[in-house]
N, C-alpha and C positions, 0 to 999 in steps of 0.2 A: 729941393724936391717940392714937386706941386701937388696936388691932389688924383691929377688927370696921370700925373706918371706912377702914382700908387694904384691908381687901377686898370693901367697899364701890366704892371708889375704882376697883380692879385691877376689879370687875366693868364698871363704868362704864368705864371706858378699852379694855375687853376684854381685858387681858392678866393671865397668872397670876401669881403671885408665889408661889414656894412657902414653905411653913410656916417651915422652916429662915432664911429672909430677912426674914421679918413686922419681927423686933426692929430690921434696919438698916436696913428702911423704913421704919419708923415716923420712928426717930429723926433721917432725913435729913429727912426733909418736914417734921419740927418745926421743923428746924433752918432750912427754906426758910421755911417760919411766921413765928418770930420774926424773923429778918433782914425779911419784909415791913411787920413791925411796928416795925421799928425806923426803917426808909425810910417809913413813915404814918407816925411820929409828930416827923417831922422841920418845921420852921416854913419852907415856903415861900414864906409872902406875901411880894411885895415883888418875887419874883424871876422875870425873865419868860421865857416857857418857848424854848426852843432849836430853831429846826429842823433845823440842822446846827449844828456846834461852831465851823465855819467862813464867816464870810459873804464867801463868795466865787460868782460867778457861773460855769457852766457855759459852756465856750466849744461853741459849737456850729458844724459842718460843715455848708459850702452841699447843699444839696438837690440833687443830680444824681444821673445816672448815668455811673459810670465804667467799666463793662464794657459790652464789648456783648451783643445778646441772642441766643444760644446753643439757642435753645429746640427749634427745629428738628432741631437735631444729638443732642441728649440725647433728642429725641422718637424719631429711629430707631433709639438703643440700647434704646430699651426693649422687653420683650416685646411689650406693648400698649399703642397709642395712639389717642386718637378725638377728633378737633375740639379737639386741643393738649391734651387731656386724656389721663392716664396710665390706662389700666384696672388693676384687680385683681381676684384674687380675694373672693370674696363671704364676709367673716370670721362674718358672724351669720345665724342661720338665721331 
């Protein structure tokens, strides 16, 4: 990596990087660089890929409702309400 492709890069992301910093970005994203190349040139076949580390199963909770419904009572805190619908203000013109 060169300097011209770091601010290449900083254009493409939108963000600036100024002059004084070019040298330790360069040389971090090299560094991101090679470490990717070292993890590519590693001999995976054989090994089959992981979807958790852990094969264990998700316990999952029955489907109900445990509160009651409230809707009413939150409806006439509010400034505005219409057919269980809360109004607002109009944000975009």
């Amino acid at each position: 990596m060169d300097p011209s492709e770091i601010h290449k890069l900083a254009e493409l992301a939108k963000i600036e990087i100024d002059d004084s910093h070019i040298s330790e970005v360069t040389a971090r994203i090299s560094d991101v660089l090679a470490l990717v190349d070292q993890l590519q040139a590693v001999d995976t076949r054989g090994v089959t890929p992981m979807a958790h580390p852990l094969d264990t199963v998700q316990r999952l909770r029955a489907d109900q409702v445990t509160e009651p419904n409230n809707r009413e009572a939150f409806q006439k805190l509010a400034p505005e309400a219409e057919a269980g619908l809360y109004l607002v203000p109009k944000v975009i013109d």
